[in-house]
Backbone bond lengths (Angstrom), bond angles and torsions (degrees), N, CA, C in turn:
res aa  C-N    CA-C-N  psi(-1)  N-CA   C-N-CA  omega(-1)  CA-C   N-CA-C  phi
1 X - - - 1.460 - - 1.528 109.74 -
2 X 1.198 101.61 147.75 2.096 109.74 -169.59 1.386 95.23 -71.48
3 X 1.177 133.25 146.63 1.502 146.42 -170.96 1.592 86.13 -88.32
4 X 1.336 132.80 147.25 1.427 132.94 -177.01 1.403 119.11 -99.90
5 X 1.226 117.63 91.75 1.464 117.41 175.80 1.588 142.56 -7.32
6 X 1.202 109.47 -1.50 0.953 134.77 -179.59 1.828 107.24 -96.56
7 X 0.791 128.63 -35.53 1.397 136.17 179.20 1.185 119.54 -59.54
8 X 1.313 107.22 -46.84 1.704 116.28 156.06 1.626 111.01 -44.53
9 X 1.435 108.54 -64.71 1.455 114.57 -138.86 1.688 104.38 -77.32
10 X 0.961 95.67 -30.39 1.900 122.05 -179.69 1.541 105.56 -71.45
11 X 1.517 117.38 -30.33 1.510 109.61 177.73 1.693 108.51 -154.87
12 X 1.404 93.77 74.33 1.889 108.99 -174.75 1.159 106.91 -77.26
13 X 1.246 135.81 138.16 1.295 150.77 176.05 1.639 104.83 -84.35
14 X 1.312 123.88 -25.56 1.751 133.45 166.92 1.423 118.42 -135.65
15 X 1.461 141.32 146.06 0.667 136.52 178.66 2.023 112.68 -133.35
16 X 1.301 128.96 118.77 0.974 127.98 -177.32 1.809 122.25 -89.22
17 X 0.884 134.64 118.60 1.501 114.22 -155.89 1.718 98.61 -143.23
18 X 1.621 87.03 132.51 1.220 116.08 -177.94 1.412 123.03 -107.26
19 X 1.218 137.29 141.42 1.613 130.80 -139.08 1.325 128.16 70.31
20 X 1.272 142.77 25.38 1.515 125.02 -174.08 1.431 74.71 -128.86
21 X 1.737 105.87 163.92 1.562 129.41 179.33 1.276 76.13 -158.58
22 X 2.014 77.59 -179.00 1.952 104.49 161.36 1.434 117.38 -80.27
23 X 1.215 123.76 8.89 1.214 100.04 164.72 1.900 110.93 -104.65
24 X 1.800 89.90 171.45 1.394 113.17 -171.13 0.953 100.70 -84.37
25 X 1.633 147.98 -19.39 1.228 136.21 -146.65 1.680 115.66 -89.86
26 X 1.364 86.84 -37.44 1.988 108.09 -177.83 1.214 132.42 -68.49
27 X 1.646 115.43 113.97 1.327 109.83 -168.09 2.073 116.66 -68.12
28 X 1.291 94.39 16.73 1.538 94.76 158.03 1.287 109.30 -119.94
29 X 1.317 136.40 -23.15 1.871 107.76 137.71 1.238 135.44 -46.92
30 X 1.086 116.45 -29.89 1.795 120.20 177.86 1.229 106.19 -76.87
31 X 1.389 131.01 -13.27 1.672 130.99 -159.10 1.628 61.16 -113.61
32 X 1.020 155.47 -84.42 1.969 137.49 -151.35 1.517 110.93 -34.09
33 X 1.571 91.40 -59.55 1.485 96.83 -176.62 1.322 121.42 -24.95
34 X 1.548 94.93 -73.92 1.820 114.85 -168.57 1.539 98.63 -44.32
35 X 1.871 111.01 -51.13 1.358 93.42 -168.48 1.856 132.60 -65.98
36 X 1.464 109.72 -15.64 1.133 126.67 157.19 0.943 129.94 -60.61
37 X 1.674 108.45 -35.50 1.256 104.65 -171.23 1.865 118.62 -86.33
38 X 1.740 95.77 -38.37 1.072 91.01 177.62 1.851 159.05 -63.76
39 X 1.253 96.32 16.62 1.330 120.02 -178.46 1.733 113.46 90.03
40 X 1.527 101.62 21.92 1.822 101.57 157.00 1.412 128.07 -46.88
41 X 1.346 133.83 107.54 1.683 118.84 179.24 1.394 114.53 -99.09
42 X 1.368 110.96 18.20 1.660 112.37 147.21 1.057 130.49 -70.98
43 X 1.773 101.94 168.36 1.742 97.51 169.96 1.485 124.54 -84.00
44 X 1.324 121.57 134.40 1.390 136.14 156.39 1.323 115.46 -73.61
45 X 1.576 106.21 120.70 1.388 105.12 -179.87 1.785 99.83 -113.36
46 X 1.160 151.30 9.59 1.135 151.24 -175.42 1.844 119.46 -5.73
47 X 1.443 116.02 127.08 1.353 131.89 -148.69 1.755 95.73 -101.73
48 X 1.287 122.02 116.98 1.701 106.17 148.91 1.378 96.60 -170.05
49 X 1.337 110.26 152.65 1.083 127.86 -177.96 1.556 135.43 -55.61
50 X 1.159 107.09 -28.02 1.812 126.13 -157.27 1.494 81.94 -115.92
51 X 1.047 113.56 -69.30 1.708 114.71 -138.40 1.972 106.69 -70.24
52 X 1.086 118.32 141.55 1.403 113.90 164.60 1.694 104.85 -77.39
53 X 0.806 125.22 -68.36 1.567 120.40 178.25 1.627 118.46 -118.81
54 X 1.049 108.25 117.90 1.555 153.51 165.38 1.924 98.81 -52.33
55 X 1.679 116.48 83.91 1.748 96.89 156.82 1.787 97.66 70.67
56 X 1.226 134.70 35.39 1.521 108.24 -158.08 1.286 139.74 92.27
57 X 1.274 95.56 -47.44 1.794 87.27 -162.80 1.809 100.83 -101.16
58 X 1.319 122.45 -176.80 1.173 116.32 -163.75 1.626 91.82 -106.61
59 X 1.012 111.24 141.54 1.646 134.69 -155.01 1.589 85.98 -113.29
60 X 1.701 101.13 136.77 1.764 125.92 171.51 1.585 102.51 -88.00
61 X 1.162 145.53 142.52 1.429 132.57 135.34 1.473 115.27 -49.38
62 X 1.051 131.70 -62.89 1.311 137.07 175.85 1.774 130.54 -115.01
63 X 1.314 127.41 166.48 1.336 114.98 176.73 1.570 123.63 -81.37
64 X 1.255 101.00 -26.99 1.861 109.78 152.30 1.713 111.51 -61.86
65 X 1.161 113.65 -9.07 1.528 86.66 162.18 1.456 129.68 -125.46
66 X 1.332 101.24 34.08 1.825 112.91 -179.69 1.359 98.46 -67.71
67 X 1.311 138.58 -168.09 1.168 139.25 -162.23 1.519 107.37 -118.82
68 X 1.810 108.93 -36.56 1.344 128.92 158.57 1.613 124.43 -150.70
69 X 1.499 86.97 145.58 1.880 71.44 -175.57 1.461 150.04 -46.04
70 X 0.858 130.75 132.35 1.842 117.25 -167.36 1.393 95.45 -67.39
71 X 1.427 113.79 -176.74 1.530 123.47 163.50 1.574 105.04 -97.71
72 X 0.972 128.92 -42.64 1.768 122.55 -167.44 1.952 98.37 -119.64
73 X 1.328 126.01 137.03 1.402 126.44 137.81 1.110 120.31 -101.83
74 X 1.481 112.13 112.92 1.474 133.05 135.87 1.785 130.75 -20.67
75 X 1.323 118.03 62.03 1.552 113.12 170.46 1.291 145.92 -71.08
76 X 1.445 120.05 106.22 1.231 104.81 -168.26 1.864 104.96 -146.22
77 X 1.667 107.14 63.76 1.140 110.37 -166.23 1.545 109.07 -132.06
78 X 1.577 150.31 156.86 1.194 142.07 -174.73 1.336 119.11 -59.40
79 X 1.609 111.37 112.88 1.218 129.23 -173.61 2.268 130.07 -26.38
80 X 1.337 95.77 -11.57 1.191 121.66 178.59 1.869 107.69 -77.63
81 X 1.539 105.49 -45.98 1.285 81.57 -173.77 1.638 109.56 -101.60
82 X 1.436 113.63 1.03 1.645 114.01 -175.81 1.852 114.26 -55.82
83 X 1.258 103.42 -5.05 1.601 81.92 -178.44 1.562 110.72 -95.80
84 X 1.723 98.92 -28.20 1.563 93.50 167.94 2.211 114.03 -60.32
85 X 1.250 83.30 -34.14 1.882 97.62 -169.65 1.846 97.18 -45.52
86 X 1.661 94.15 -62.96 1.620 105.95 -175.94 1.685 110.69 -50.02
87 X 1.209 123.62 -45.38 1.561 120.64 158.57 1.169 129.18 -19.93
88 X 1.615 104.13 -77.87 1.460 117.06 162.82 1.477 127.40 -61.37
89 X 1.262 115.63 20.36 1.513 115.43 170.12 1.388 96.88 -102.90
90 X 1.707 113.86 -43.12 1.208 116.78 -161.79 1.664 103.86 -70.14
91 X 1.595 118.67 -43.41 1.205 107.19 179.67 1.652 114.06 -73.88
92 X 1.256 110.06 11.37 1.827 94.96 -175.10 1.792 94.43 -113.16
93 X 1.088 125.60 16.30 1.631 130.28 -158.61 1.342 143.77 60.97
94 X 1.127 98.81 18.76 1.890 137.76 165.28 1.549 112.19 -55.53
95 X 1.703 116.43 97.22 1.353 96.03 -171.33 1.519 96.05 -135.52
96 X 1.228 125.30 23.45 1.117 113.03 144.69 1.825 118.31 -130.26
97 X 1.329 130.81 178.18 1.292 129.97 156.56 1.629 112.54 -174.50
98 X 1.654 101.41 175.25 1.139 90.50 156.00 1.406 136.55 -145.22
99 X 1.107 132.41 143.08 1.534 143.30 -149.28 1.640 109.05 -76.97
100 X 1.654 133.82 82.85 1.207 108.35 179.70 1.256 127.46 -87.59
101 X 1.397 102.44 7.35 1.782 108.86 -156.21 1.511 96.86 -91.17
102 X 1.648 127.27 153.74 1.350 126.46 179.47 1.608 95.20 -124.38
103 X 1.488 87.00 -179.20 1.562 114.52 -173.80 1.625 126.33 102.96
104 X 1.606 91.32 41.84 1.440 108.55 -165.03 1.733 114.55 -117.91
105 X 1.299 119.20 -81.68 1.544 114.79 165.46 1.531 116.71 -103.59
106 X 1.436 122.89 13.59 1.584 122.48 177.91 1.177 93.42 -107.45
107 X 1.538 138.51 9.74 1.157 130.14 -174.23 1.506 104.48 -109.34
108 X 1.459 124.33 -23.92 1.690 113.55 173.83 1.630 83.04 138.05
109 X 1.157 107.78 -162.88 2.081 122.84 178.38 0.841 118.67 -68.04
110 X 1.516 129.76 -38.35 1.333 118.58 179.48 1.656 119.75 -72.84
111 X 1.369 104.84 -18.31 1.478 118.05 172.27 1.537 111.09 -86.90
112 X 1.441 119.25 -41.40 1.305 112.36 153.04 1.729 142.82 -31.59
113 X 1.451 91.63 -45.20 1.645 117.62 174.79 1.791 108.85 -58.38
114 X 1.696 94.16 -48.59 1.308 91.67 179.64 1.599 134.85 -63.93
115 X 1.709 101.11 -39.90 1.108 116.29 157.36 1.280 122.09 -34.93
116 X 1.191 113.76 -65.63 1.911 131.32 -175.85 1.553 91.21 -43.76
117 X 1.405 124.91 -42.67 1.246 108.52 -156.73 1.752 119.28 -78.08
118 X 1.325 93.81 -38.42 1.630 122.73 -173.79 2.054 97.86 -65.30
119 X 1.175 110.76 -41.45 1.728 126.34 175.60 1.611 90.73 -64.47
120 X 1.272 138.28 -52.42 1.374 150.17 -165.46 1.748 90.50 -51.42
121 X 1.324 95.14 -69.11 1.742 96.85 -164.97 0.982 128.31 -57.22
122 X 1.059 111.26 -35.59 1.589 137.81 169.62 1.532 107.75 -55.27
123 X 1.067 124.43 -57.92 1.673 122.11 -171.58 1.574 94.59 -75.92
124 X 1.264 126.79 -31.53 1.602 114.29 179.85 1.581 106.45 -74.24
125 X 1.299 138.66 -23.36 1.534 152.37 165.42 1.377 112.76 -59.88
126 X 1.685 114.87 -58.18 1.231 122.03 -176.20 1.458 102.33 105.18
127 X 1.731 128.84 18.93 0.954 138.72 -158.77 1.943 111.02 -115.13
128 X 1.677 91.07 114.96 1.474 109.68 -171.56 1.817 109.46 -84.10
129 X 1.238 114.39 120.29 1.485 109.28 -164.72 1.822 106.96 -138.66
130 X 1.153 107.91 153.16 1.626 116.16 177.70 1.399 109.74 -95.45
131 X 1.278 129.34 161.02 1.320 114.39 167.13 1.670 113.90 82.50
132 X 1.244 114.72 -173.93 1.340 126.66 -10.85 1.736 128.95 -78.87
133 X 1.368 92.14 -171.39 1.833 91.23 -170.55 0.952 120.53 75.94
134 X 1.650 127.26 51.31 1.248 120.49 -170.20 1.479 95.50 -168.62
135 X 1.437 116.96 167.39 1.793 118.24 -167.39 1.550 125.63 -117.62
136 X 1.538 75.23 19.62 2.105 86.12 166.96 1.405 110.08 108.40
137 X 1.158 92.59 -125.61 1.853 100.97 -167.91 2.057 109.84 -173.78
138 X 1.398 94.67 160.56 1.451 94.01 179.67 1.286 136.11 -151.67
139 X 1.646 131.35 79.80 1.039 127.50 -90.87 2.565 83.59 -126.33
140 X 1.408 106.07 67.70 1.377 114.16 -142.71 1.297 110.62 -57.56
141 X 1.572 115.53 -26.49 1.931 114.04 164.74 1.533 129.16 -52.57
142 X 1.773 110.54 -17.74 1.218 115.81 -154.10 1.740 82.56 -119.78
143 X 1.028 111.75 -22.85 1.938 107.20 -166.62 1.716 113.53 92.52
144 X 1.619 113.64 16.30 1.716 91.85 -179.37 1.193 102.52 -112.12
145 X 1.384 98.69 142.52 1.774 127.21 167.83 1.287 107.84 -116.24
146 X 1.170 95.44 124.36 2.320 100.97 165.63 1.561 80.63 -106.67
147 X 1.482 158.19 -43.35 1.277 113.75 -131.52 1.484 91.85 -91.06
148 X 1.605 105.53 -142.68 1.881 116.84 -163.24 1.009 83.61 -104.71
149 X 1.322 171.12 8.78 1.617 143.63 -172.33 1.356 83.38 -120.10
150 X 1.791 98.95 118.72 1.430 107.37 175.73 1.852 121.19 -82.25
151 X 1.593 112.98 27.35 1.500 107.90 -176.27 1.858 113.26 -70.66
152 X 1.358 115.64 148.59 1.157 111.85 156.70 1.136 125.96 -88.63
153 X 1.374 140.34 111.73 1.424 144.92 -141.30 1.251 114.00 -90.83
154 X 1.248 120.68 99.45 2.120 104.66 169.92 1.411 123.06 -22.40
155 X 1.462 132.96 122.03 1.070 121.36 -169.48 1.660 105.55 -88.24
156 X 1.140 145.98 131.51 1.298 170.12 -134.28 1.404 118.21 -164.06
157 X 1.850 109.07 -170.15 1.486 112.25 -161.76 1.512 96.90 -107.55
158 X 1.336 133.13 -21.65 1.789 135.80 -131.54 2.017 68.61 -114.46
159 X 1.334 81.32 130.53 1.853 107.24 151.73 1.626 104.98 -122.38
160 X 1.751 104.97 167.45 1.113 127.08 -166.75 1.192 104.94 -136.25
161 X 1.276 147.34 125.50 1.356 165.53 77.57 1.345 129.67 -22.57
162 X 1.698 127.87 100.35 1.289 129.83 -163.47 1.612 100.15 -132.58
163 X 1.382 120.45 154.36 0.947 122.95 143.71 1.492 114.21 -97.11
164 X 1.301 134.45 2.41 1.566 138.40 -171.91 1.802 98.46 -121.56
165 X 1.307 101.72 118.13 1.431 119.16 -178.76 1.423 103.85 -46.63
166 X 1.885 102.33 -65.21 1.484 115.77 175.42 1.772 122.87 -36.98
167 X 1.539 113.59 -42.41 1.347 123.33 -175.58 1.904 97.25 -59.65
168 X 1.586 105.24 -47.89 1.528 80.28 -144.36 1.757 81.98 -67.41
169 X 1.246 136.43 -20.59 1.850 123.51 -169.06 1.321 105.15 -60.51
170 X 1.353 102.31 -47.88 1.677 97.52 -163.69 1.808 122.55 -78.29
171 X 1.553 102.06 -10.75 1.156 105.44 161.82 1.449 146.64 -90.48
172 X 1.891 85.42 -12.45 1.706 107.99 159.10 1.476 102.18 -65.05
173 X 1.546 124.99 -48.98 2.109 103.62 -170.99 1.134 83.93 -87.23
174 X 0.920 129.97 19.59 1.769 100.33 160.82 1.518 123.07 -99.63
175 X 1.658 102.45 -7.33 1.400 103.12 177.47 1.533 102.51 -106.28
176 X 1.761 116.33 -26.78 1.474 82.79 156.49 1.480 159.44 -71.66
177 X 1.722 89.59 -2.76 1.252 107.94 170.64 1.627 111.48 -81.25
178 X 1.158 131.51 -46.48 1.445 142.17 148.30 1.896 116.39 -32.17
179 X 1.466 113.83 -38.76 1.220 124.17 177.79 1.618 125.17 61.47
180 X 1.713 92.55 44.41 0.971 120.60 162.32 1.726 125.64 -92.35
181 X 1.103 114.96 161.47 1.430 129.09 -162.55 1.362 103.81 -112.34
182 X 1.740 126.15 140.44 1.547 120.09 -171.59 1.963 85.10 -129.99
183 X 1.485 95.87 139.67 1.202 131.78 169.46 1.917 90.43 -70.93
184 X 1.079 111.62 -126.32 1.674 134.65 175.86 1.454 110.66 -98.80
185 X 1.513 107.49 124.34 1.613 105.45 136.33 1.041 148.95 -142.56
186 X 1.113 144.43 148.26 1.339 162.77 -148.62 1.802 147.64 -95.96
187 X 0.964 125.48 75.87 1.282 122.42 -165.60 1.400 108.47 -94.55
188 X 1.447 108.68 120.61 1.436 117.54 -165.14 1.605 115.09 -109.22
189 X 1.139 121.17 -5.93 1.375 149.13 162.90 1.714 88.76 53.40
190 X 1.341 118.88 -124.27 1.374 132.90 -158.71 1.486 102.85 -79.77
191 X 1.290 124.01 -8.68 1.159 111.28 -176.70 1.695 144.54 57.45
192 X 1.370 93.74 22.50 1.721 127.19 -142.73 2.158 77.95 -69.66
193 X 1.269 119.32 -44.57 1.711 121.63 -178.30 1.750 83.33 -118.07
194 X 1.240 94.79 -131.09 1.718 110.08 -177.40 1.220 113.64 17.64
195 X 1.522 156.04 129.32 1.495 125.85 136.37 1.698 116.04 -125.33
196 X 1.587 98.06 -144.23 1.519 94.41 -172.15 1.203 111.04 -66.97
197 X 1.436 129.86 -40.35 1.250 137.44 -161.73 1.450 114.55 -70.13
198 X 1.293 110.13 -43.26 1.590 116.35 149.11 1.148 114.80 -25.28
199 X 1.094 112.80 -102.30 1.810 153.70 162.32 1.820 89.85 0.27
200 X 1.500 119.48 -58.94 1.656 125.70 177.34 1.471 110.47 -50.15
201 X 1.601 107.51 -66.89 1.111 105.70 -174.10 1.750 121.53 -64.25
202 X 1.097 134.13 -22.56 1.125 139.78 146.54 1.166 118.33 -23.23
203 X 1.435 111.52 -78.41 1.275 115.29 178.93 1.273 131.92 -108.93
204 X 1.555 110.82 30.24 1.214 134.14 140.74 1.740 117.94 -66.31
205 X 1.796 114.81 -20.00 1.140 96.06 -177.62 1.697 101.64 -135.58
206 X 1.578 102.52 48.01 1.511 125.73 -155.61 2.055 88.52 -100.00
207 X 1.450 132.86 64.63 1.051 110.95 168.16 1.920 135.82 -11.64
208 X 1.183 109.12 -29.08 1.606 109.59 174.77 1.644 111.94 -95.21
209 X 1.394 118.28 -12.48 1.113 99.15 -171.48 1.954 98.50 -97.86
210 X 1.395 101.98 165.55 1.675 98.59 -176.05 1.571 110.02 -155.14
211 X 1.568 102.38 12.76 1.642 122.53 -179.92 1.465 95.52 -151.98
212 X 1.332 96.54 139.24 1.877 100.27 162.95 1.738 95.69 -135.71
213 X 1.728 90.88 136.75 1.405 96.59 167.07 1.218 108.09 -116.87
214 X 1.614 115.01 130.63 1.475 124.34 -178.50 1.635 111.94 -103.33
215 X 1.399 112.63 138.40 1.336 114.36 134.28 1.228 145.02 -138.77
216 X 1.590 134.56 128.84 1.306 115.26 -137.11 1.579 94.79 -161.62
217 X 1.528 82.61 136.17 1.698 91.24 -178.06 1.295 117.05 -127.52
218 X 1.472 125.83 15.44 1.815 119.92 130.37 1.734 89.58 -165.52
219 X 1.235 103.18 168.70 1.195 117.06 -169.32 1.565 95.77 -131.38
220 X 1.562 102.49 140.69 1.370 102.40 176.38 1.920 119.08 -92.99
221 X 1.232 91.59 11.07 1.986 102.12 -170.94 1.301 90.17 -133.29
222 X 1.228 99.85 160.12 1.845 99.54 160.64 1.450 112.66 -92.26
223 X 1.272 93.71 166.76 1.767 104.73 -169.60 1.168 105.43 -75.84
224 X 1.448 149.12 -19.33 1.571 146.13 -167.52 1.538 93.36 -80.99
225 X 1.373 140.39 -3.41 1.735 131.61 -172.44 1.283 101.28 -91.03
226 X 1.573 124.11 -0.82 1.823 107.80 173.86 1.221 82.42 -119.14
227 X 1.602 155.78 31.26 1.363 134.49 168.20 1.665 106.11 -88.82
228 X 1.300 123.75 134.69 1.691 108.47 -166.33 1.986 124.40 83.52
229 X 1.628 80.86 -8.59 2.166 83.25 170.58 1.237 117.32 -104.21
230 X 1.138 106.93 -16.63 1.613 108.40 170.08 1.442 128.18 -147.26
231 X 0.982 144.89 -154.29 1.558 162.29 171.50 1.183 104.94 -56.90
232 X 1.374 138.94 -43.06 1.618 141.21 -152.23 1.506 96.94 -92.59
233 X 1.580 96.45 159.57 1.578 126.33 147.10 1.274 116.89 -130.20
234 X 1.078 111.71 136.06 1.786 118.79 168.79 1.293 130.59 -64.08
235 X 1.499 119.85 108.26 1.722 109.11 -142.80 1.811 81.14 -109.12
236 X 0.817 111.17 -42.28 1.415 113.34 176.48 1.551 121.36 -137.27
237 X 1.225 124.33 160.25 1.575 125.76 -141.32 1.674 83.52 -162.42
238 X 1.261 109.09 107.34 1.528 114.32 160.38 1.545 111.71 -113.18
239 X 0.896 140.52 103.98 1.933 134.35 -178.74 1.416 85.57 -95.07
240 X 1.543 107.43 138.86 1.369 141.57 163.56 2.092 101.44 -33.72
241 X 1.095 139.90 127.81 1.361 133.03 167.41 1.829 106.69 -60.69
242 X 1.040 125.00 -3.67 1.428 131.66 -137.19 1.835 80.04 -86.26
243 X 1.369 121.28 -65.49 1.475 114.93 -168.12 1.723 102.27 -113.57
244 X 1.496 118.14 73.36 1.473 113.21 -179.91 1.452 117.65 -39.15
245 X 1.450 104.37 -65.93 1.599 125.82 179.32 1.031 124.95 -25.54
246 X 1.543 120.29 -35.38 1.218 124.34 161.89 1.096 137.05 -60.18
247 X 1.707 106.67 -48.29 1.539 120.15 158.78 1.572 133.41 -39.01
248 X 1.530 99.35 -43.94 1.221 124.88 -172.82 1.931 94.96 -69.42
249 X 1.576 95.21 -60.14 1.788 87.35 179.61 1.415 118.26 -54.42
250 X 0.944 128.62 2.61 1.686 129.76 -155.64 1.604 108.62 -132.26
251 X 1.679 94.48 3.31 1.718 97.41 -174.04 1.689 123.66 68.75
252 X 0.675 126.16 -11.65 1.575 144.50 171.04 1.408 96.45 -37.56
253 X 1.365 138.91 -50.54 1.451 112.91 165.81 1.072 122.74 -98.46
């Protein structure tokens, strides 16, 4: 059985990251921050051109010149140059990452096109990726954060699976206000590689997690392909009202 891409990305031993500088202003410095800050004990390899060190850490000019490949890249750079970026992961042995930047298939066809292309490279690489359009992941036993909210999360049993960036934030303060504990979660944005069903089976066979909270507004599989893969049953099933039709095609009600 294929080891699930997710295993990597959820608990990387390196992380290479693209978008962070010295400045404060950039929402791919603020996505560095958190990950620095939050008690990651991997390596940071952080990407930019000019700078020798990035925030601290010692900054690559390029991904051909890390010393060895990371396990996961971190994306968070203008959608124009990520397909060359995704290239150079694939030729440096980069086979997973994840895509936070949008303006790809939630944007109409021409964002579609782009998508197709970035999915293109990736299957010619062999490269398993989340996203894009989406705000990372948060993985609270180990300490990693890719998204912008720099909290360190109680580690707990309940994981999260979202297609809405906003859902998985606002349901993190909502459990610290609740004073609940989060296993993993997940923002899967467009789902262009990665999706929900993934994302299930993952942490369908995630020993710490013992709740999953979903939210999801179409699925590209039907939901009966994780019944029989793991530990769970589906006790309740809320789909987003946002794309019924889909549900309806997929049997979901």
């Amino acid at each position: 059985m294929q080891k699930n891409p997710l295993s990597i990305i959820m608990n990387p031993k390196s992380i290479v990251y693209l978008g962070g500088s010295n400045s404060l202003q950039t929402m791919g410095t603020a996505q560095l921050i958190t990950l620095i800050t939050g008690g990651y004990q991997g390596e940071i390899y952080p990407i930019h051109r000019k700078e020798k060190t990035v925030l601290g850490l010692k900054a690559y000019p390029s991904i051909s010149s890390l010393d060895k490949p990371a396990e996961l890249a971190v994306i968070v750079i203008p959608g124009k140059a990520i397909p060359g970026v995704l290239k150079e992961c694939g030729e440096a042995g980069i086979h997973h990452a994840i895509i936070i930047t949008a303006g790809y298939g939630e944007i109409g066809q021409k964002g579609a096109s782009l998508q197709q292309e970035l999915l293109a490279i990736a299957r010619k690489y062999n490269i398993r990726f989340l996203g894009p359009n989406c705000i990372g992941i948060v993985n609270a036993p180990i300490g990693l954060n890719t998204t912008w909210f720099p909290n360190k999360y109680r580690a707990g049993k309940v994981g999260i699976i979202s297609q809405s960036g906003s859902y998985v934030t606002q349901t993190l303060t909502y459990f610290e206000k609740l004073g609940l504990g989060l296993s993993q979660a997940i923002s899967v944005g467009n789902q262009a590689d990665i999706d929900m069903v993934d994302c299930l089976e993952y942490l369908g066979e995630d020993e710490q997690t013992r709740a999953i909270a979903l939210y999801i507004e179409g699925i590209k599989r039907p939901p009966y392909r994780i019944h029989g893969r793991s530990r769970w049953d589906i006790q309740r099933f809320f789909p987003s009202s946002r794309h019924p039709e889909s549900w309806k095609r997929h049997g979901a009600f």
